[in-house]
C-alpha positions as CSV (number, residue, x, y, z in Angstrom):
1,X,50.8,-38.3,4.9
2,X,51.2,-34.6,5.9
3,X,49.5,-33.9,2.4
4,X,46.6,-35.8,3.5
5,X,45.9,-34.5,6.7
6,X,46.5,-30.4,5.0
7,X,44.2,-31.5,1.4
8,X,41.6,-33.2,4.0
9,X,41.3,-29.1,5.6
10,X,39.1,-27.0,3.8
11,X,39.5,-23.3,3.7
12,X,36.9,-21.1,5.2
13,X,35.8,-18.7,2.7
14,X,36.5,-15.4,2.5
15,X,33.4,-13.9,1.1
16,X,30.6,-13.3,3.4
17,X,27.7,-15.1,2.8
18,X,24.2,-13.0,3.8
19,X,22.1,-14.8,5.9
20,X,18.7,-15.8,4.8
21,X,16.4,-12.9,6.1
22,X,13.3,-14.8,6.4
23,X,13.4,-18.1,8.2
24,X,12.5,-21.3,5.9
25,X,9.6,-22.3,8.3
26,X,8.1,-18.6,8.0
27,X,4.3,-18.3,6.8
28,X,3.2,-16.1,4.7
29,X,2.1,-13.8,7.2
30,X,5.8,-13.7,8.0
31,X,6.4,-9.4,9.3
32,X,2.6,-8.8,8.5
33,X,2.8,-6.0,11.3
34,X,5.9,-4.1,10.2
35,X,4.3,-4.1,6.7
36,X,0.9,-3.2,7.7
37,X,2.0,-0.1,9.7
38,X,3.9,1.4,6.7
39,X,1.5,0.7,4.0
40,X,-1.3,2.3,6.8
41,X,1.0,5.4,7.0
42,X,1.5,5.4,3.5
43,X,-2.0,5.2,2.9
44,X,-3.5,7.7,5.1
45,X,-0.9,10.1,4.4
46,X,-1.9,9.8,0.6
47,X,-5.6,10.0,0.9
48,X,-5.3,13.4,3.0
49,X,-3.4,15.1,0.3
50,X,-5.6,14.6,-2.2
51,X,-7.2,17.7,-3.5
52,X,-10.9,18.8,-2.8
53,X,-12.7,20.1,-5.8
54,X,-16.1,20.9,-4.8
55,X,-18.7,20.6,-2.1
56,X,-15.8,23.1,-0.3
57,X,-18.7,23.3,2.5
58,X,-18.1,19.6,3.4
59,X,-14.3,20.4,3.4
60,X,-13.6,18.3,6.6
61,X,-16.0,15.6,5.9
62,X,-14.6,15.0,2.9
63,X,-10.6,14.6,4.3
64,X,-12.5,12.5,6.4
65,X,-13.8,10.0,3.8
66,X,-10.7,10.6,2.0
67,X,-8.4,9.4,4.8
68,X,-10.3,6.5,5.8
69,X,-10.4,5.6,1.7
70,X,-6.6,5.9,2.7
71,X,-6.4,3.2,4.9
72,X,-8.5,0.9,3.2
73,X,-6.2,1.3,0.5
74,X,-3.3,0.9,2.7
75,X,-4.6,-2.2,4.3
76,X,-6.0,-4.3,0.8
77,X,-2.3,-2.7,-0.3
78,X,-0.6,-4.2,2.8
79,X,-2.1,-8.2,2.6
80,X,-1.0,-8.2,-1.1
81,X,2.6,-7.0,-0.4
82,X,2.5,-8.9,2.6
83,X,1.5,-12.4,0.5
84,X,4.0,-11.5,-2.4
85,X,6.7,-10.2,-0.5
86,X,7.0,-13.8,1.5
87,X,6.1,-16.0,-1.7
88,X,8.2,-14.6,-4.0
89,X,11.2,-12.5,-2.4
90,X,12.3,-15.1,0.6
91,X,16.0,-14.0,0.9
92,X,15.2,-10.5,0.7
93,X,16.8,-8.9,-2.3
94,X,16.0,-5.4,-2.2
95,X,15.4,-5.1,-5.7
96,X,12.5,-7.6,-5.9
97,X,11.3,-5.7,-2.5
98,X,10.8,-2.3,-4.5
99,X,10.0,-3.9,-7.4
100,X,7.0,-5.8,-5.6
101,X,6.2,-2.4,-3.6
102,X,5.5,-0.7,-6.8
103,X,3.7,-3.4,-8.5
104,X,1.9,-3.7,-5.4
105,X,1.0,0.2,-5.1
106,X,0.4,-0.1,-9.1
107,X,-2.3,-3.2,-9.2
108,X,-4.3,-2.3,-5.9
109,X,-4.6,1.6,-7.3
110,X,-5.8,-0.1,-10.6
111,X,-8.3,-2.4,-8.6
112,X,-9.7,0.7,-6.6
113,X,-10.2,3.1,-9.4
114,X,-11.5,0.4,-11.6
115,X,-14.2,-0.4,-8.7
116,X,-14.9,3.6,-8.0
117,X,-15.3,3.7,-11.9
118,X,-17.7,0.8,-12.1
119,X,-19.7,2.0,-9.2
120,X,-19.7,6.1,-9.5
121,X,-17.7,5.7,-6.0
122,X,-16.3,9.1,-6.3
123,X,-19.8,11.0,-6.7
124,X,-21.2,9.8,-3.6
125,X,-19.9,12.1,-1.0
């Protein structure tokens, strides 16, 4: 009888479990704000360093254009992270997190450049 009563007793276990980071009812919209503000940043910060090779008279026009290029960037960048990140990447794994950043980062700069190609977008300032 006591062997029931001890067998019926389960053991706790000792290894941590980590909590779920995103909650099971969370749209995909789930920490759209946090994410938006970095890829913004990111964005902007990005666009302003990029060299100026002519039209040197237009110098602050052009960082102009360039930072605002930035944050589009950084927002279109931002909704796709945003929309993977929750879809695919639930619990959090950090791995999958940069891996998605990058991808992210890589597919949106291929998008842009393909559309400035297309259109001459870079000779119209």
């Amino acid at each position: 009888m006591a062997k029931q009563q001890h067998g019926s007793k389960r053991m706790q276990s000792s290894i941590p479990t980590k909590a779920h980071w995103a909650s099971p009812d969370a749209s995909h919209w789930y920490r759209w704000r946090g994410y938006t503000v970095r890829w913004l940043i990111f964005g902007g910060i990005v666009g302003m360093f990029q060299p100026i090779v002519d039209d040197i008279d237009h110098y602050w026009l052009q960082k102009l254009y360039q930072g605002l290029f930035g944050l589009l960037f950084g927002a279109v960048c931002a909704v796709v992270f945003t929309l993977a990140e929750n879809k695919l990447n639930g619990p959090r794994d950090k791995w999958k997190t940069w891996l998605l950043v990058i991808s992210t980062w890589l597919v949106v700069k291929l998008v842009f450049v393909s559309v400035m190609a297309a259109t001459g977008g870079s000779q119209n300032y």
